[in-house]
C-alpha positions in Angstrom: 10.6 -13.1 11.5 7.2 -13.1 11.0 5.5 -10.5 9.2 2.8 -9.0 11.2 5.5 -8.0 13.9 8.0 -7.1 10.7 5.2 -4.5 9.4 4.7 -3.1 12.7 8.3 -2.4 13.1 8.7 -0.5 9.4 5.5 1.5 10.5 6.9 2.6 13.5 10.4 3.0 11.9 9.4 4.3 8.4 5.8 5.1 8.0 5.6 8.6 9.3 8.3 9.8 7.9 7.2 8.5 4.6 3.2 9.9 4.8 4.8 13.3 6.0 7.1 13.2 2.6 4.2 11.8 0.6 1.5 14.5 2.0 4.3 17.1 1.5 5.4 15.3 -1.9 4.0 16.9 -4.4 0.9 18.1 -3.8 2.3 20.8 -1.2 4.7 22.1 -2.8 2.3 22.0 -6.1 -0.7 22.9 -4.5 -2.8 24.6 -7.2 -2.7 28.7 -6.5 -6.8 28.6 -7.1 -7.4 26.4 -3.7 -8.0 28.8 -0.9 -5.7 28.3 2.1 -8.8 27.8 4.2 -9.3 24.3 2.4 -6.7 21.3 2.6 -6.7 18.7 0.2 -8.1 15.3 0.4 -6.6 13.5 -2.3 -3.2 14.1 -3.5 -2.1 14.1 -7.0 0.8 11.7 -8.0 3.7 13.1 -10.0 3.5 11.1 -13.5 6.2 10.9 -17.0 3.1 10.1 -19.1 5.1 7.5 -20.6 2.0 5.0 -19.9 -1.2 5.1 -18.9 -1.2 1.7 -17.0 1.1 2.4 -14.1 -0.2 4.4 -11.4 -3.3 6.5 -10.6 -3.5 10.1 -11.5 -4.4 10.4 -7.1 -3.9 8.3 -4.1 -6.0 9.1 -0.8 -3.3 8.0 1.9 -4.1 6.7 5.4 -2.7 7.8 8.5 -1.7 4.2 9.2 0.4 4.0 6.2 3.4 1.7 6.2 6.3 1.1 4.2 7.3 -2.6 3.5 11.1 -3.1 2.8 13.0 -6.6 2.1 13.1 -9.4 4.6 16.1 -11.8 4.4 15.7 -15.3 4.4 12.2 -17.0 4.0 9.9 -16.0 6.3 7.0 -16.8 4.5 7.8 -20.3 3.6 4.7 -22.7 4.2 1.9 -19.6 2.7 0.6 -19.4 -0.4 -0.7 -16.5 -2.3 -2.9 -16.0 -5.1 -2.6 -13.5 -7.7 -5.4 -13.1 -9.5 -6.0 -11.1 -12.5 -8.8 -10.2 -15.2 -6.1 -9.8 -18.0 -2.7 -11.6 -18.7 -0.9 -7.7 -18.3 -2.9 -6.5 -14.9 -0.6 -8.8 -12.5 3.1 -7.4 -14.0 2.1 -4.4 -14.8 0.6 -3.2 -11.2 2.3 -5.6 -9.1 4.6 -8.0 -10.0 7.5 -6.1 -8.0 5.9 -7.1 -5.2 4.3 -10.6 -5.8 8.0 -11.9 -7.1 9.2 -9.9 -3.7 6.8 -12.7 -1.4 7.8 -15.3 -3.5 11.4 -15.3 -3.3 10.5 -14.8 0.6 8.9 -18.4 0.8 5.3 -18.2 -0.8 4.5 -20.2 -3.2 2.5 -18.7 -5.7 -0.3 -19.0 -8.3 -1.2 -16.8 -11.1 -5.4 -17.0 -12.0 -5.6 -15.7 -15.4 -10.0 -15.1 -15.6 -10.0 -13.6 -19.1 -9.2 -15.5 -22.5 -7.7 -11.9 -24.0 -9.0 -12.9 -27.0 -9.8 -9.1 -27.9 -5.5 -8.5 -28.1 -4.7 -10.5 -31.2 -4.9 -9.9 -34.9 -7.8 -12.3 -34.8 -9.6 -13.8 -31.7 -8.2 -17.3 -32.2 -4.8 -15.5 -32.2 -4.9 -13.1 -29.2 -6.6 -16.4 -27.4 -3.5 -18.9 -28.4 -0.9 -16.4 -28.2 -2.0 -15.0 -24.8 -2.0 -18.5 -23.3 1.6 -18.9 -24.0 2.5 -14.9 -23.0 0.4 -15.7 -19.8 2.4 -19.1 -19.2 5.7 -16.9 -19.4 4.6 -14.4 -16.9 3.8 -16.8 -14.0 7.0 -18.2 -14.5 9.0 -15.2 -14.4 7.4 -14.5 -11.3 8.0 -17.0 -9.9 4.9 -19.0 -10.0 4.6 -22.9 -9.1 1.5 -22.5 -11.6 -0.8 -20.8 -14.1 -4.2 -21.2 -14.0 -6.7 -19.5 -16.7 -10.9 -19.7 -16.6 -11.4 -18.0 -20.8 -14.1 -16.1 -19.9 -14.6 -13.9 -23.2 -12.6 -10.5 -23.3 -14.1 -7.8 -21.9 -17.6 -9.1 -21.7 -17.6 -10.8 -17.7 -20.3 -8.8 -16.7 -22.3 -10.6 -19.7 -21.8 -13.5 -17.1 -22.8 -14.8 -13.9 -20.5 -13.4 -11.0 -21.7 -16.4 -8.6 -20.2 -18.8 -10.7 -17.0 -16.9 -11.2 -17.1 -16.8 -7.3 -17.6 -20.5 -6.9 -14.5 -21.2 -9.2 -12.5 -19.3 -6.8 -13.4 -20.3 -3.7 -12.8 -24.2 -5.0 -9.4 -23.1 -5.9 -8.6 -21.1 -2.8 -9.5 -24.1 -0.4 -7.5 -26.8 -3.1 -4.5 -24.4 -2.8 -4.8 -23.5 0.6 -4.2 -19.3 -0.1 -3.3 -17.1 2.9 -2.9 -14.2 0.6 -4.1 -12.9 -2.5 -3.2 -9.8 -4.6 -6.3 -8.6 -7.4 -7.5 -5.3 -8.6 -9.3 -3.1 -5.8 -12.6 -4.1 -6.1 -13.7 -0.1 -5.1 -11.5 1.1 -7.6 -12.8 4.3 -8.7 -13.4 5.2 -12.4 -12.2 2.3 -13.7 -13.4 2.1 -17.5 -12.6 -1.5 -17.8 -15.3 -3.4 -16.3 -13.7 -7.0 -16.4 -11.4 -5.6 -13.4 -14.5 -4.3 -11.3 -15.9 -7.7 -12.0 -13.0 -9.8 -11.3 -12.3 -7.7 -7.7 -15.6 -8.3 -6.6 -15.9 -12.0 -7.2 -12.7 -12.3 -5.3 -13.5 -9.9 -2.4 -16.6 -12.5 -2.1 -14.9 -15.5 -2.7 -11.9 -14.8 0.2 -15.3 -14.8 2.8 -16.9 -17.3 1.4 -14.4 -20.0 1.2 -13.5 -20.0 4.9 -17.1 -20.2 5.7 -19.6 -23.2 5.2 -20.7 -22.2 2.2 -20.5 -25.4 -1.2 -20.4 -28.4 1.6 -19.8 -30.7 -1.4 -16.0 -29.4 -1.1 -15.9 -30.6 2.4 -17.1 -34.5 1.7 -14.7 -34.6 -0.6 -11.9 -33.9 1.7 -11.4 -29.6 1.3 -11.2 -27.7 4.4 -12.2 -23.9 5.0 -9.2 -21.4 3.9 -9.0 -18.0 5.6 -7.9 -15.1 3.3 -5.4 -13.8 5.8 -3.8 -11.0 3.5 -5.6 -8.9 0.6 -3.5 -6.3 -1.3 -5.8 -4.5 -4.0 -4.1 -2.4 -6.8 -5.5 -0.2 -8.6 -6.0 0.7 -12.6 -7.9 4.1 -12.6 -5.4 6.9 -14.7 -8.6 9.6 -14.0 -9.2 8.4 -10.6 -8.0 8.1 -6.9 -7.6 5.0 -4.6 -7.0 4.7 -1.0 -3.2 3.8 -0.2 -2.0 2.3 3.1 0.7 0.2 2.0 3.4 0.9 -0.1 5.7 -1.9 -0.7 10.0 -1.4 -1.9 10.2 -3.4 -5.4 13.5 -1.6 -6.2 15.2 -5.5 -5.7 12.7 -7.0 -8.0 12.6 -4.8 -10.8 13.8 -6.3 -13.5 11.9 -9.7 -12.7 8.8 -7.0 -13.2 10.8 -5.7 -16.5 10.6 -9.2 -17.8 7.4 -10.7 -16.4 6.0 -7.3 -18.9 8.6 -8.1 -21.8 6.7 -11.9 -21.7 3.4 -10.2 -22.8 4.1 -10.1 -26.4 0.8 -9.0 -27.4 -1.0 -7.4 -24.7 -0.1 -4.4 -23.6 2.4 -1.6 -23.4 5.5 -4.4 -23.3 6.3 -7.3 -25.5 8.5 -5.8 -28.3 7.7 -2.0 -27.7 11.5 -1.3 -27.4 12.1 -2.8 -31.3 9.5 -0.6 -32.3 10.5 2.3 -30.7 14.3 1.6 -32.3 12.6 0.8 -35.4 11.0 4.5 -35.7 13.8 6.2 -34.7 15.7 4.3 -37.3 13.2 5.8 -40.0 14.1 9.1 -38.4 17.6 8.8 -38.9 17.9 8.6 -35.3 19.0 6.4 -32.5 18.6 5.6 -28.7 22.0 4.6 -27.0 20.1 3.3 -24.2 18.1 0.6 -26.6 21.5 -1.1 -27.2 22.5 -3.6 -30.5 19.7 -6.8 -29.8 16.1 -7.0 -29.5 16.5 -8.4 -26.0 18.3 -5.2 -25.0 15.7 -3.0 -26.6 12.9 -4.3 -24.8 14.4 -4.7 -21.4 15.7 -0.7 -21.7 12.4 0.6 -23.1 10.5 -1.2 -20.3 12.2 -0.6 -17.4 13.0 3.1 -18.4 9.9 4.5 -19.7 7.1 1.8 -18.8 8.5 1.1 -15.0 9.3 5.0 -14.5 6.1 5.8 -12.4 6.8 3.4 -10.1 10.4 5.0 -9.7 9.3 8.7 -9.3 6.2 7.1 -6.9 9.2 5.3 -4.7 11.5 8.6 -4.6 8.8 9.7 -2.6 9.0 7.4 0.1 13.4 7.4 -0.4 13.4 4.2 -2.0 14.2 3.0 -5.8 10.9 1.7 -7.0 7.6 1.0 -5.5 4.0 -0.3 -5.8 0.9 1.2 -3.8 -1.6 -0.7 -2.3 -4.9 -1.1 -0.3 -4.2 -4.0 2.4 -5.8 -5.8 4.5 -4.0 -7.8 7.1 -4.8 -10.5 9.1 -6.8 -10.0 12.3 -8.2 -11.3 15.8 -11.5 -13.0 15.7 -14.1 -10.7 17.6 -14.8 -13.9 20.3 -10.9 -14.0 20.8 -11.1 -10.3 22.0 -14.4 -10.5 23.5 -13.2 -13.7 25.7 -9.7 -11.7 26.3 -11.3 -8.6 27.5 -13.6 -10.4 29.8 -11.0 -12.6 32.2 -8.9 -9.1 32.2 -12.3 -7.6 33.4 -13.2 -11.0 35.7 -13.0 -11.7 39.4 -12.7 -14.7 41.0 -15.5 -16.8 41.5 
């Protein structure tokens, strides 16, 4: 089936239903007693554990369009390729790996573009640089990913840099790879504090336009082709802020390939061996958490998927589903000449 006429059918199916439970879930029924009645709400505030700050936003803006994306059998997508590209080795898992395992196991293939070195994660810089190499290795292949691909751009410090040449990286790698899709952070994501993710959005907004237009001919003489972005889901990473939302995709089947694409960031982020820690000081406190289980393994799996993934559940049991990731997408369209020359022989006489 493909999947522009398999989104249309879940918004006409499930996307109403699911903005009227989101506008009505929570903020109406928590709608703060100091707004007037006279005033309604333009951003609505997202129930959150506080378990972690890097799950979702503390608001999302929802369109009018929104639409909920469910699980396709078979593979649909076999023959497209997606791109996920991220500034950190966490941003991809953490915000959405559900989803990006979810195409994969559809039919993409996919690629994981690491821009960052993390070197600022390890005890030392040569540490968090050699150890985040292997972690990031890990994740793209419990995602699912045919490949990992890192630039080492210093940590935190990409807007020391040229964005033109972090663009022209891309581009080259979109047209080699021959990427329909590609998944980054919102490159409008508001109040971000971590400016490697505004950087990193914007040189891939630019480098989806670019590399299906004329621009590095060089590529061409040596045998590239123009690739057209057809698909762009932005996340966003903004705990103080709010982002618009028009797609919100069902990861509940791909959980626990999100659990353990987290658990393979040993040292950056909230993952890695945060569940042996956690057992560990409960231990000191004469205490202990059934749920962590006997073994490391078990401990880390349980304390990510029940405290780290837990936004995403309570975000999904707002839309009646088990878990879910938000985005900003944008889908693939009709060229303007297409509609121009379609409206004019509907509009035409004979000659």
């Amino acid at each position: 089936m493909r999947r522009r006429k398999f989104l249309a059918g879940t918004a006409a199916l499930g996307a109403v239903p699911a903005l009227a439970q989101a506008n009505q879930s929570p903020a109406a029924r928590e709608r703060s007693p100091d707004l007037p009645a006279r005033f309604t709400p333009s951003a609505w505030a997202t129930r959150k554990t506080g378990y972690t700050p890097f799950a979702v936003p503390d608001y999302f803006t929802f369109a009018s369009d929104l639409a909920v994306e469910r699980n396709v059998t078979g593979k649909p997508h076999t023959g497209k390729v997606l791109a996920a590209v991220q500034a950190h080795s966490d941003d991809i898992p953490l915000f959405c790996g559900g989803t990006v395992a979810k195409l994969i196991d559809e039919g993409y293939a996919g690629y994981l573009i690491r821009v960052s070195n993390d070197e600022a994660s390890g005890t030392t810089l040569g540490h968090g640089v050699a150890q985040n190499e292997s972690d990031a290795q890990n994740v793209g292949k419990q995602l699912g990913c045919r490949k990992t691909i890192s630039f080492y751009y210093r940590n935190h410090r990409m807007d020391d840099g040229a964005i033109i040449e972090l663009r022209a990286r891309l581009i080259f790698l979109f047209r080699v790879l021959r990427v329909n899709t590609i998944f980054t952070m919102d490159p409008y994501n508001h109040y971000d504090e971590n400016p490697d993710h505004i950087v990193v959005g914007k040189a891939v907004e630019g480098a989806c336009w670019m590399s299906g237009n004329r621009d590095y001919p060089e590529h061409y003489k040596a045998g590239l082709q123009p690739t057209h972005i057809q698909e762009k889901f932005y996340y966003a990473r903004s705990p103080q802020g709010h982002n618009l939302v028009n797609r919100i995709v069902d990861v509940s089947s791909y959980i626990d390939v999100k659990t353990r694409a987290n658990m393979a960031n040993l040292i950056k982020g909230p993952a890695g061996n945060g569940g042996v820690r956690l057992r560990e000081y409960l231990r000191a406190q004469g205490k202990r958490l059934p749920l962590l289980g006997n073994d490391d393994d078990t401990a880390n799996f349980q304390y990510v998927k029940h405290f780290l993934m837990e936004d995403f559940r309570v975000l999904g049991q707002q839309f009646g589903i088990g878990y879910a990731e938000a985005f900003r997408y944008i889908g693939p369209d009709t060229p303007y000449l297409d509609r121009i020359r379609r409206a004019a022989l509907e509009q035409s006489v004979a000659l």
